[in-house]
Steps between C-alpha positions, in 0.01 A plus 500: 500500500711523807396383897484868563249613251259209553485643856446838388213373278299249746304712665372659128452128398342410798214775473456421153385156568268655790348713274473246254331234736252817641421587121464127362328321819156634425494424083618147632249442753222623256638204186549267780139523708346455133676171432444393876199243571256632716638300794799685494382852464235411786770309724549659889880558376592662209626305244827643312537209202167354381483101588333490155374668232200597337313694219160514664501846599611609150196295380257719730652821426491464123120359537386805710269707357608757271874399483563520121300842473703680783783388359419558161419886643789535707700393153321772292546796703849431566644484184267757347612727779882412465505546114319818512780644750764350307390686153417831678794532680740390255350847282526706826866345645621571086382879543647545829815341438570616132278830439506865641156661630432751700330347848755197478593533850139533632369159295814323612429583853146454502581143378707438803218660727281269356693218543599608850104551603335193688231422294345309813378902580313533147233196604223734585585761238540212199173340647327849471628517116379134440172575651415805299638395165252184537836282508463315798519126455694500188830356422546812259511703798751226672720502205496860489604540857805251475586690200553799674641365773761308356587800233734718679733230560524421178577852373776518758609149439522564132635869495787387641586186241439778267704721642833252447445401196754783287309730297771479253376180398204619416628751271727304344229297369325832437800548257460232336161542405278373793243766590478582879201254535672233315843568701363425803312215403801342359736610722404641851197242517671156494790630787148609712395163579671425830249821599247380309500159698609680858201707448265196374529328749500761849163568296354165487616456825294819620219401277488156583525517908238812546247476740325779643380709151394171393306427842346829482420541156352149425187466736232405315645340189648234673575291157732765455702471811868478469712189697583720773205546580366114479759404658426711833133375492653174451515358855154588573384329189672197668540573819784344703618308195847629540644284258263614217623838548831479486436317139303790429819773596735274329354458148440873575852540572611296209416762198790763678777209548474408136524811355788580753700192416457554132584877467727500790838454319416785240371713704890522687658422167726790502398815244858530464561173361194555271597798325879326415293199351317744273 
């Protein structure tokens, strides 16, 4: 790479890094103020790079009351939720993609209405339901919320991994004695799991980092709170203990990076690439 190119691309590189130190700064300041000692985090200056560090406040967020059950809840309804989208809309994206119905158009573009719609507008409405079905202060509600939510995605997400895959593969195998059920499960199926995992995860994501349904929903119940929602009571529980949490948002926090760093590379493994290895 030539003088005159490097040049051309500093400015780019330059505003990648700023956007990079804007984006990063706050995630490290959070990991950072829960390994700091309370003289640090209390200190007239801030304090960039901990002089030591410690586990306390991990110790007093994982012994406050409730911990293991809200996370135990937030758990359930998550990956209920996700799985539920994942097998409906794998049916729905194969119909779209693959069959002909009359009123295709409309359910394709009522999906993307859906997933276009703020559900932040459909508190009051979705509180109304809850009330009157008697489903107020249950996770079945919760999980059937995030379900919904997370579902048109996933039907858009998946239609259009279903939509590259060749059809002719499909009937080749139908040729060969597969029927249409067990073609796709042989054939289409294993090349769908860069969508499968792309999907997964925006839905766990989704799931896993709601807050207002579950504020609103969950009021008396609160054993069946959800993390988000201990977590914002959490600096009242403890007042200005700062340092407890920031423990609290990073083992929080922790659940999303993990499942990130382990589906990450298959999720951008190229469906190209895929199909040639099958």
């Amino acid at each position: 790479m030539n003088l005159r190119s490097l040049v051309r691309r500093l400015p780019l590189n330059l505003a990648a890094v700023a956007v990079f130190v804007v984006t990063i700064f706050p995630v490290y300041w959070m990991a950072s103020t829960a390994f700091k000692p309370a003289g640090d985090i209390n200190a007239d200056t801030p304090v960039f790079v901990p002089t030591r560090l410690t586990l306390e406040h991990f110790r007093t967020a994982v012994a406050a009351d409730g911990f293991a059950t809200f996370w135990r809840n937030s758990l359930l309804v998550t990956a209920t939720a996700v799985l539920l989208a994942l097998v409906i809309a794998l049916g729905s994206a194969f119909a779209v993609a693959r069959l002909r119905f009359r009123g295709k158009r409309g359910f394709v573009l009522m999906v993307f209405i859906a997933q276009m719609a703020p559900w932040e507008a459909m508190l009051i409405p979705v509180y109304i339901i809850a009330r009157d079905t008697g489903l107020l202060d249950r996770l079945a509600m919760l999980t059937l919320l995030y379900f919904i939510i997370t579902l048109p995605f996933t039907i858009i997400t998946l239609r259009g991994f279903l939509a590259a895959v060749p059809v002719e593969l499909e009937e080749a195998a139908q040729v060969d004695g597969c029927t249409r059920l067990s073609a796709f499960r042989r054939v289409t199926f294993p090349l769908l799991a860069p969508g499968l995992l792309a999907t997964s995860l925006f839905g766990f994501i989704t799931a896993w980092n709601e807050f207002a349904f579950a504020n609103m929903l969950i009021v008396k119940n609160q054993d069946d709170r959800t993390l988000p929602v201990w977590l914002s009571s959490f600096s009242n529980t403890f007042g200005t203990d700062w340092g407890a949490t920031m423990a609290a948002s990073t083992l929080f926090a922790l659940p999303v990076l993990i499942l990130f760093l382990v589906l990450q590379r298959r999720v951008t493994t190229g469906f190209v690439s895929g199909s040639v290895k099958g």
